[in-house]
C-alpha positions in Angstrom: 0.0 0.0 0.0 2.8 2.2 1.0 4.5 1.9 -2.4 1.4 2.5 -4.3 0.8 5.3 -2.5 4.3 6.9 -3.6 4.3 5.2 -7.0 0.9 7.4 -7.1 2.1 10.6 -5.6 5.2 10.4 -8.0 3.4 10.3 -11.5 0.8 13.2 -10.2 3.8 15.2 -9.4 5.3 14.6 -12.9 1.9 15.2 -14.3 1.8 18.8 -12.6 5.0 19.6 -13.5 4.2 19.0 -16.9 0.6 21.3 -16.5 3.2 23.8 -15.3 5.3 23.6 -18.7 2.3 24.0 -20.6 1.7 27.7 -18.8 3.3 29.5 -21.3 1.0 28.3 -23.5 -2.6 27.2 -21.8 -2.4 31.2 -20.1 -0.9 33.2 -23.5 2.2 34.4 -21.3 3.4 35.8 -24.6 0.7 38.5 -24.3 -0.3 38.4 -20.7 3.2 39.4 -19.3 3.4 41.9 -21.4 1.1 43.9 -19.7 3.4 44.0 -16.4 7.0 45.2 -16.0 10.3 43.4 -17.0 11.3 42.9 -13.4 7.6 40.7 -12.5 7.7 39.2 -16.0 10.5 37.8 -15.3 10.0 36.9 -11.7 6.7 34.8 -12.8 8.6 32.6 -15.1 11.4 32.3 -13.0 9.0 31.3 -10.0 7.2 29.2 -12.7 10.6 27.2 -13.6 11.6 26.7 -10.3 8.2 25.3 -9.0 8.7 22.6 -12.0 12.3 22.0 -10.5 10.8 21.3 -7.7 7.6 19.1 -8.4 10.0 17.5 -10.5 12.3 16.9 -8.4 10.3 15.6 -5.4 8.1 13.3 -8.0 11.8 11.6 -8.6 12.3 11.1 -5.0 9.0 9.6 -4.5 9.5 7.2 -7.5 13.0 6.0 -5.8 11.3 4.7 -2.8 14.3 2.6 -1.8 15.0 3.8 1.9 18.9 3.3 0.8 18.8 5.7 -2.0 16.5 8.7 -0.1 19.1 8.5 2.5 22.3 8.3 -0.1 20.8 10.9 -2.2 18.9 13.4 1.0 22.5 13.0 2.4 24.3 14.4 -0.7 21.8 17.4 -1.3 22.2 18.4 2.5 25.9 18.3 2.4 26.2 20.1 -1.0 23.3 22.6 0.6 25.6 23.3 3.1 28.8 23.6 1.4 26.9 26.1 -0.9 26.2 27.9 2.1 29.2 28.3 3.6 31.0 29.2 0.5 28.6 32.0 0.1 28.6 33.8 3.3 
């Protein structure tokens, strides 16, 4: 049950991410954010493109639902995270 409950959770992740590409398109950005300034045109793509990342990215995690690899692979990003962090301050 617990698997099919991932396996689920993965593919409607992918699936939103993928309604979230289609935004440019489905909402006529090209016109839309035209009406606004540069600076929030941009912001709302850039938003838009990191929520994918995201939704992406967690729908990949759910679909590699071996408890070795979250931990292998959570274990990397927080390391890298704080690496990041320290080489920027």
């Amino acid at each position: 049950m617990k698997d099919t409950l991932l396996i689920i959770a993965g593919i409607y992740g992918f699936l939103f991410a993928a309604f979230h590409l289609c935004f440019w398109r489905l909402f006529l950005w090209q016109t839309e954010l035209a009406r606004v300034s540069a600076i929030n045109r941009g912001v709302m793509q850039v938003l838009n493109l990191c929520l994918i990342h995201h939704i992406g990215s967690t729908a990949g995690l759910y679909l590699n639902r071996t408890p070795a690899g979250w931990q292998v692979r959570l274990e990397g990003f927080w390391i890298g995270a704080r690496w990041g962090a320290i080489g920027n301050s």
